[in-house]
C-alpha positions in Angstrom: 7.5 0.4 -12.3 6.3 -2.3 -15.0 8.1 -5.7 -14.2 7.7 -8.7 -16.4 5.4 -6.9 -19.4 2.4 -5.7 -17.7 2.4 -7.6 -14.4 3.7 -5.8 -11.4 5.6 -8.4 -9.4 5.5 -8.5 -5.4 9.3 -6.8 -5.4 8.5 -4.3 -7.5 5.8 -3.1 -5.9 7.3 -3.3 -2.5 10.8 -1.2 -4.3 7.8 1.8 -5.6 5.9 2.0 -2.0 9.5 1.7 -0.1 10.6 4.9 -2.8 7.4 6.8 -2.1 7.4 6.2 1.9 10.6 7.3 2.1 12.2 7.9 5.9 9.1 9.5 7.1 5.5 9.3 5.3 3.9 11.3 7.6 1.9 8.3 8.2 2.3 7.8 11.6 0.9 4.2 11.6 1.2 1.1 10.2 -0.9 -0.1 7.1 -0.8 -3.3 5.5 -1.8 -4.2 1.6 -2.7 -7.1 1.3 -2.8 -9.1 -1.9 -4.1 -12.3 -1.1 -2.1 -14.9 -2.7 0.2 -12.4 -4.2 1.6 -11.4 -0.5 1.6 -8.5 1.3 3.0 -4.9 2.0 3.7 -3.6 5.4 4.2 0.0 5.9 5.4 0.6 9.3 5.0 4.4 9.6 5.9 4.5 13.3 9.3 3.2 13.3 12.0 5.9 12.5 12.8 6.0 9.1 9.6 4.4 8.2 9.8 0.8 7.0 8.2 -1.1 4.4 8.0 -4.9 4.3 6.8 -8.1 3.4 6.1 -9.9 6.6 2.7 -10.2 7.6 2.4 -8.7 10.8 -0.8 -6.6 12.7 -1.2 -3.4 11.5 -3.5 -0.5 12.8 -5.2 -0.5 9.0 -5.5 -3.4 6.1 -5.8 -2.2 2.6 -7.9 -5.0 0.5 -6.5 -4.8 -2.9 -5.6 -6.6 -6.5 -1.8 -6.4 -7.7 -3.2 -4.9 -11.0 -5.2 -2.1 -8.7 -2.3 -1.4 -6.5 0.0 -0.9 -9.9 -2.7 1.2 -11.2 -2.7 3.1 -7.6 1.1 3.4 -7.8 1.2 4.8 -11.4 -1.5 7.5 -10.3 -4.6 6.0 -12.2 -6.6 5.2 -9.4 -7.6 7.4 -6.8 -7.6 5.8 -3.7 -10.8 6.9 -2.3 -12.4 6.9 -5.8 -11.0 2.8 -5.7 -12.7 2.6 -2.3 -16.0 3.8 -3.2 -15.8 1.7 -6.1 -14.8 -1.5 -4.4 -11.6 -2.2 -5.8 -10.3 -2.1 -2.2 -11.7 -3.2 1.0 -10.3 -1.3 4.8 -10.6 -2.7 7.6 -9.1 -1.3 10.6 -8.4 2.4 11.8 -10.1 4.2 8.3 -8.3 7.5 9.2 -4.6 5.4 8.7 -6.4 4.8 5.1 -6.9 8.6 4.2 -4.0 9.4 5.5 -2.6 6.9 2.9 -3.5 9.5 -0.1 -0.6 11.8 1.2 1.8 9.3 0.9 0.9 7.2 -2.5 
């Protein structure tokens, strides 16, 4: 998952949620991460197979969240309700989208 030595570029990270989405999450809504100035990733767990992009559209639920805390939620170090309680990412939107989002990263 490591792109360009430790930093976990936009495309990469986008590839590793697309992999672990698959054609159905379970998700059953649409979810957005979003970076800041790093961009965004749009899950789109409605559509059939589920979708993941980088175009910033609505979404049901918006996932807060560093590049380096997403990597380190991708590689399985950080929890994502243990990240929540601890700040490192901020939901706003439909919360139950968000724990369903445990399932699927």
């Amino acid at each position: 998952l490591l792109a360009k030595g430790n930093y976990m570029s936009l495309e990469s990270a986008t590839q590793a949620i697309r992999t672990k989405v698959g054609a159905d999450s379970g998700l059953g809504a649409t979810l957005k991460f979003d970076m800041g100035a790093d961009g965004v990733i749009v899950i789109d767990g409605k559509s059939t197979p589920n979708t993941v992009s980088n175009d910033n559209t609505d979404t049901e639920c918006t996932v807060g969240i560093s590049m380096d805390n997403l990597q380190a939620m991708l590689d399985g170090n950080l929890d994502p309700a243990t990240g929540f309680m601890a700040g490192k990412l901020k939901v706003s939107g439909d919360m139950s989208v968000a724990m369903r989002l445990q399932r699927v990263i």
